[in-house]
C-alpha positions as CSV (number, residue, x, y, z in Angstrom):
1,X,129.2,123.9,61.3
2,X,127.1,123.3,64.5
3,X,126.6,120.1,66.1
4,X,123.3,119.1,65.3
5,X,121.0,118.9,68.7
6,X,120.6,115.7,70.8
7,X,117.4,114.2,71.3
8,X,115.6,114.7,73.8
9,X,113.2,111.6,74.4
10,X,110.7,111.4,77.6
11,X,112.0,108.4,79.2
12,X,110.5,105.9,82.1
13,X,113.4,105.9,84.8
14,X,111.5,104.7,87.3
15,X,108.2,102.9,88.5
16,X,106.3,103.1,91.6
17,X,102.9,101.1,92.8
18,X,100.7,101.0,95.7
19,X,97.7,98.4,96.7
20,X,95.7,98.3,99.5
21,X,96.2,95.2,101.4
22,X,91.8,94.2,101.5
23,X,91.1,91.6,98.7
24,X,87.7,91.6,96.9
25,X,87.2,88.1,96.2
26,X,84.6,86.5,93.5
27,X,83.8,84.5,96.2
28,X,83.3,87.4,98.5
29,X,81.1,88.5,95.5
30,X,79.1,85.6,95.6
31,X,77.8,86.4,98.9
32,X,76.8,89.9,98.0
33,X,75.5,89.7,94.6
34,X,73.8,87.2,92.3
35,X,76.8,86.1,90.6
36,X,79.1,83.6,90.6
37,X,83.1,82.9,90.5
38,X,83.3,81.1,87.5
39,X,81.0,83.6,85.6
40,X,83.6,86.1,86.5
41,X,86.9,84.9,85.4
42,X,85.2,83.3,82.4
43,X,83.9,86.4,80.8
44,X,86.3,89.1,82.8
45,X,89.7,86.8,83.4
46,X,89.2,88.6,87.1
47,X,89.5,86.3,90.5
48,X,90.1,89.2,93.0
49,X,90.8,93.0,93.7
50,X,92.3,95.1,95.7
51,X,89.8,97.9,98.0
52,X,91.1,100.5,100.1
53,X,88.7,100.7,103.5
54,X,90.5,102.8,105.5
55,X,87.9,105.9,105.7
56,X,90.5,108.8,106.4
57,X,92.5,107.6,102.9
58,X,91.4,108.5,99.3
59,X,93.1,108.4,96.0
60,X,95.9,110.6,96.8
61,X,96.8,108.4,99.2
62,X,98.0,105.7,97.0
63,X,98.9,108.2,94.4
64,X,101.9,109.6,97.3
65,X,102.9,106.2,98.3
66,X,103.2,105.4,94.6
67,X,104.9,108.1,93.7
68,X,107.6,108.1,96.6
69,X,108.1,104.5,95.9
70,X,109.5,105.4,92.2
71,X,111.4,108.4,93.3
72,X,113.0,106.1,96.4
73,X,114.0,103.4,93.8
74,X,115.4,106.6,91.6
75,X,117.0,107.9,94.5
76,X,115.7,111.3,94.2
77,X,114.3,113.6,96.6
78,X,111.3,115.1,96.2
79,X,112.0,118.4,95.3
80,X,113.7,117.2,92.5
81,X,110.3,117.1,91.0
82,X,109.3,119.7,88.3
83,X,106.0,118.5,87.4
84,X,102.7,116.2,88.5
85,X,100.2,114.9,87.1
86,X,98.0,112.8,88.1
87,X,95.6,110.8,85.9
88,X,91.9,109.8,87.9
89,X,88.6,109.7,87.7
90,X,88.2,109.4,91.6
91,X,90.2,113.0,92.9
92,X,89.4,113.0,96.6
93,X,87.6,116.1,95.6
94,X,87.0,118.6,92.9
95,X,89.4,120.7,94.1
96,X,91.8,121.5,95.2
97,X,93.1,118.8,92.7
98,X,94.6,115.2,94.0
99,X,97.9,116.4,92.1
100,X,98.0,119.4,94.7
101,X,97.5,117.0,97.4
102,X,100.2,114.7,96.2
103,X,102.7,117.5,96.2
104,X,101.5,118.2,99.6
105,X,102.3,115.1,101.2
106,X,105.7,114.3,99.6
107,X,106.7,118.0,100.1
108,X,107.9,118.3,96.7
109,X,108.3,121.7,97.3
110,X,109.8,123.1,93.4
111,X,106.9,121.1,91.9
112,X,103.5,122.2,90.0
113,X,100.4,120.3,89.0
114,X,97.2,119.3,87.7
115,X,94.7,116.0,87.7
116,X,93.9,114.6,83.9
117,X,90.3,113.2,83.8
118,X,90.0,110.5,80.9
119,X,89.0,107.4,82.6
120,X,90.6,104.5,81.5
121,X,92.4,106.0,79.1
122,X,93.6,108.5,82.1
123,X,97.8,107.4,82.3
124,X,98.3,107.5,78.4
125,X,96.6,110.6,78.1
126,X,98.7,111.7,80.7
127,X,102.1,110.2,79.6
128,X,101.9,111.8,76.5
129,X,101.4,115.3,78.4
130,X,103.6,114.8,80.8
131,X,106.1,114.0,77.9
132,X,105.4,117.2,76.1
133,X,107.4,118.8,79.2
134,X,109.9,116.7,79.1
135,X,110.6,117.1,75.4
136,X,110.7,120.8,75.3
137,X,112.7,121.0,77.9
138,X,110.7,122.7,80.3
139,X,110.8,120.2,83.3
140,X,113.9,118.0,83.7
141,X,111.9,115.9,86.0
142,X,108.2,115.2,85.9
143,X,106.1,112.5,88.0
144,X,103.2,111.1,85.8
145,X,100.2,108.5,88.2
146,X,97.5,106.8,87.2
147,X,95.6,106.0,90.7
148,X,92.0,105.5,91.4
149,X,89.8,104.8,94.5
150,X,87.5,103.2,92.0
151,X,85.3,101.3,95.1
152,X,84.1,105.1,96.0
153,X,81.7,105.3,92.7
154,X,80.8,101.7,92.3
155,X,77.3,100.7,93.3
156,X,78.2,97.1,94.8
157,X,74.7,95.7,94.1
158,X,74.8,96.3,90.7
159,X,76.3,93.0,89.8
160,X,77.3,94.2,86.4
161,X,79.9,96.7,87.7
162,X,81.0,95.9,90.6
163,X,82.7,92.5,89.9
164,X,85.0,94.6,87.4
165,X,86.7,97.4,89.4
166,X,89.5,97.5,91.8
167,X,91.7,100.4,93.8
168,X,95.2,101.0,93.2
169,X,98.2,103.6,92.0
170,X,100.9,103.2,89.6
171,X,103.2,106.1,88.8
172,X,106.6,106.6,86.6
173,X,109.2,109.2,86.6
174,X,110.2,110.9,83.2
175,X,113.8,112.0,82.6
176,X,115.4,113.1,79.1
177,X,117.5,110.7,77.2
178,X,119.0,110.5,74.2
179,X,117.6,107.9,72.6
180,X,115.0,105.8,75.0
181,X,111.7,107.1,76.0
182,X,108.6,107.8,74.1
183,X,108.7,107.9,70.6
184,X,105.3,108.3,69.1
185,X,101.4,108.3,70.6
186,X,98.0,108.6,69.1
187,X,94.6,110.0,70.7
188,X,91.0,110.2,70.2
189,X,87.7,111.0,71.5
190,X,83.8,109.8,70.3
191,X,81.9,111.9,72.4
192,X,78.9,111.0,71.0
193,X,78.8,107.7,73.3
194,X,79.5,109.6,76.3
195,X,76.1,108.3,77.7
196,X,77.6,105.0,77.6
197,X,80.0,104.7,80.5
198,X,79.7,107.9,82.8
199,X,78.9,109.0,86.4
200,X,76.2,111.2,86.2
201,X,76.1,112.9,89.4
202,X,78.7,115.5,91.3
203,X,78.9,117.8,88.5
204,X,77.4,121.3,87.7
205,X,74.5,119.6,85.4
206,X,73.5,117.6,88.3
207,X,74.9,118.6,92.0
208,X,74.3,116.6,94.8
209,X,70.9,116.8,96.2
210,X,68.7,113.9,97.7
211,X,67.5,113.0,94.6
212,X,70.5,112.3,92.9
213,X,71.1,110.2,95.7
214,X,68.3,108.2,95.3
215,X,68.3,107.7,91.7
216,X,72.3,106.4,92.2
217,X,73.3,109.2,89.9
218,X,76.8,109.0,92.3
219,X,77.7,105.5,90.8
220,X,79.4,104.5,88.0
221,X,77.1,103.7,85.3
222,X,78.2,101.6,82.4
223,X,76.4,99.8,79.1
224,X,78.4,96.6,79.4
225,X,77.6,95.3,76.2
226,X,77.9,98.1,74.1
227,X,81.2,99.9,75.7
228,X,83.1,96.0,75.0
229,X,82.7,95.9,71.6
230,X,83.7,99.4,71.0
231,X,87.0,98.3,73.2
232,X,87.5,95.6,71.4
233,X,87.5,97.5,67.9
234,X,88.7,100.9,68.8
235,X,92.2,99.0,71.1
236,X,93.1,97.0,68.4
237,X,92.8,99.9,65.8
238,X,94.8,102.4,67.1
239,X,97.9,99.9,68.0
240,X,97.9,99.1,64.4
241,X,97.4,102.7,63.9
242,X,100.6,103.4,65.4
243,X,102.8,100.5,64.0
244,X,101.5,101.9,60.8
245,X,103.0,105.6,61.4
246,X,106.2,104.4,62.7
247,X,107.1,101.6,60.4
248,X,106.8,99.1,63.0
249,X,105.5,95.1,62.8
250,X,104.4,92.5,65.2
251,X,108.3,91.5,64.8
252,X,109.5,94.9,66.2
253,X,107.3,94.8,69.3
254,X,108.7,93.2,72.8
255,X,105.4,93.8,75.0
256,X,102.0,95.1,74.6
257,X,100.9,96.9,77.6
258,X,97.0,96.7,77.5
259,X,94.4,98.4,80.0
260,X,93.1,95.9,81.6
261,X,89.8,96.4,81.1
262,X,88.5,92.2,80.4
263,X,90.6,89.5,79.3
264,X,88.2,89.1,76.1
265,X,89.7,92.9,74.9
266,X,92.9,91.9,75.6
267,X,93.2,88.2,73.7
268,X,91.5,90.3,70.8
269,X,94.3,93.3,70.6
270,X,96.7,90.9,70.7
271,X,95.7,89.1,68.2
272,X,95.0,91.7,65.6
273,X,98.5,92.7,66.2
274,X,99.6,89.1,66.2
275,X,101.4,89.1,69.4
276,X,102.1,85.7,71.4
277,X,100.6,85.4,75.5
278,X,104.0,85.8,76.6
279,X,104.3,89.5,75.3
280,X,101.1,90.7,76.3
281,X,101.2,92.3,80.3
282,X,97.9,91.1,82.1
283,X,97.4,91.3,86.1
284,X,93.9,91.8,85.9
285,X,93.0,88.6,87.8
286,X,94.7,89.7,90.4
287,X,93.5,93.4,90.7
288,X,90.7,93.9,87.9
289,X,89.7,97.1,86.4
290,X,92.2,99.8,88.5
291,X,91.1,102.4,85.7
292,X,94.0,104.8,85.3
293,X,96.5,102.9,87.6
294,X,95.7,99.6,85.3
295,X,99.2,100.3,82.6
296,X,101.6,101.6,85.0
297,X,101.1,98.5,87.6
298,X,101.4,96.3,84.9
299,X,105.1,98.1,84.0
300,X,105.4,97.7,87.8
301,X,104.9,94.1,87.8
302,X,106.9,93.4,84.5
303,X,109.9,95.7,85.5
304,X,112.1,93.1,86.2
305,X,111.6,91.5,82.8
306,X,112.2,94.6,80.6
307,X,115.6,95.5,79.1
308,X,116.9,98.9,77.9
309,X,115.8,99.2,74.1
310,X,112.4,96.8,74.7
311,X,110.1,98.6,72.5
312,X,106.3,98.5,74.3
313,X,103.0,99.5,72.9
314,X,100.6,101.0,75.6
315,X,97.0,101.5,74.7
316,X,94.0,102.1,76.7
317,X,90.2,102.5,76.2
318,X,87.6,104.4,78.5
319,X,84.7,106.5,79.2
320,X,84.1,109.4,76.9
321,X,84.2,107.2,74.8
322,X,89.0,108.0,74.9
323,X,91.4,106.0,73.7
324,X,95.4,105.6,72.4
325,X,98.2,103.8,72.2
326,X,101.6,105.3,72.9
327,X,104.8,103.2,71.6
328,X,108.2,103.8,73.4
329,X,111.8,102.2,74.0
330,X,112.5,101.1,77.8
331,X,115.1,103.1,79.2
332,X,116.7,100.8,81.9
333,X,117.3,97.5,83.2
């Protein structure tokens, strides 16, 4: 009789970040919109965040230097890599696609790839693809990052948006192993409430011209109100969603690892799923809304904390309307 086969789980091996160095303060806010410090953190939880000024740098930028800093700490080469993708919402172009330039500039020279556009939900989206790779057996090594330039499309005297949004890059390796790695994830899209939280400009229903200039069709454009309590239900939801398909409880969970969106969305998943502080990741303050990048810095920032066999619950919500949650065992210490 034949052995049966061994797993083959997509796990985290490896976690990379990169922030630019200029801090967005509230207090920096202060002097540009009508706002004020403590109305920020109080309804947000944000104090600062980071913003990438250097003019000749754009999202694949920080998407490279996050992505040689995991392989680095891996100690792999580059060309060990099969496979990237890269989850944003701010490519430094339509094409050719940021994942092309990222290959590019580390000189991963076996590697293919394509950019995943799901906004906030960008990095679990593409986890979960990037997994699929993994699992078959079709790539043995396979870079996932979630990096956005989000500064580029915010209109910085709209006071409602631009207190929220930061830059950064997170990314993670994926290797096979036996038994840690991703175990289970859950998707969905609402459509319907696209109109909510979009950029309506750039595309082929409304190219450039001077009037889509004018009219700030090139900024992010988002019904605060509405899109938080959506988060707040639709987060919570599909966490218990996927403790309910894989037998799990509160009990069984080490760390939620939320999109940090607001501090408000993040208190409330939590508490449906009746998680303590101390479990939950949150850096917000520090870097606010980072859109894709938001989940892998937070592993970045917790990586000394986690054990092999910590089970995590990602989840993320974002324009579309997309969300998920994704539940997986940490694969190193």
């Amino acid at each position: 009789m034949s052995a049966a086969p061994t797993a083959r789980h997509a796990a985290i091996t490896s976690v990379g970040h990169f922030l630019p160095e200029t801090r967005l303060t509230n207090g920096d806010l202060e002097e540009m919109v009508e706002t004020s410090d403590e109305w920020i953190r109080t309804r947000t939880g944000i104090e600062e965040r980071r913003i990438l000024t250097d003019d000749d740098k754009a999202t694949s930028y920080m998407a490279t230097e996050a992505a040689q800093e995991a392989l680095d700490k891996r100690g792999l080469a580059p060309d060990a890599v099969d496979v990237i993708v890269v989850a944003t919402v701010t490519p430094d172009m339509l094409f050719p696609a940021t994942a092309c330039r990222v290959q590019d500039n580390l000189d991963a020279s076996n590697a293919w790839g394509f950019d995943l556009s799901a906004a906030c939900s960008g990095f679990i989206y593409a986890l979960t693809t990037g997994a699929q790779f993994i699992e078959s057996g079709r790539a043995e090594t396979v870079l996932v990052i979630g990096a956005d330039t989000m500064s580029s499309i915010v209109d910085y005297t709209d006071r409602t948006t631009c207190i929220l949004f930061g830059d950064g890059a997170g990314a993670v390796l994926l290797e096979a192993d036996a038994e840690a790695g991703l175990h289970d994830a859950v998707h969905h899209v609402d459509g319907e409430h696209g109109d909510l939280l979009r950029m309506e400009g750039g595309g082929s229903l409304h190219p450039p011209t001077h009037a889509t200039v004018d009219a700030h069709m090139h900024y992010l454009d988002q019904a605060g109100r509405q899109v938080f309590k959506f988060a707040v239900t639709r987060m919570a939801d599909v966490c218990e969603e996927v403790l309910e398909r894989n037998d799990l409880s509160a009990d069984d969970v080490d760390y939620l690892v939320p999109h940090q969106a607001n501090q408000r969305i993040i208190d409330a998943t939590a508490a449906r799923m009746g998680l303590a502080s101390d479990q939950v990741m949150v850096n917000i303050d520090r870097y606010g809304n980072t859109t894709a990048a938001t989940i892998p810095l937070c592993l970045f920032d917790w990586e000394e904390e986690l054990q092999r066999g910590d089970d995590l619950i990602l989840t993320a919500f974002g324009g579309g309307f997309t969300w998920g949650a994704a539940h997986l065992t940490w694969a190193y210490d």
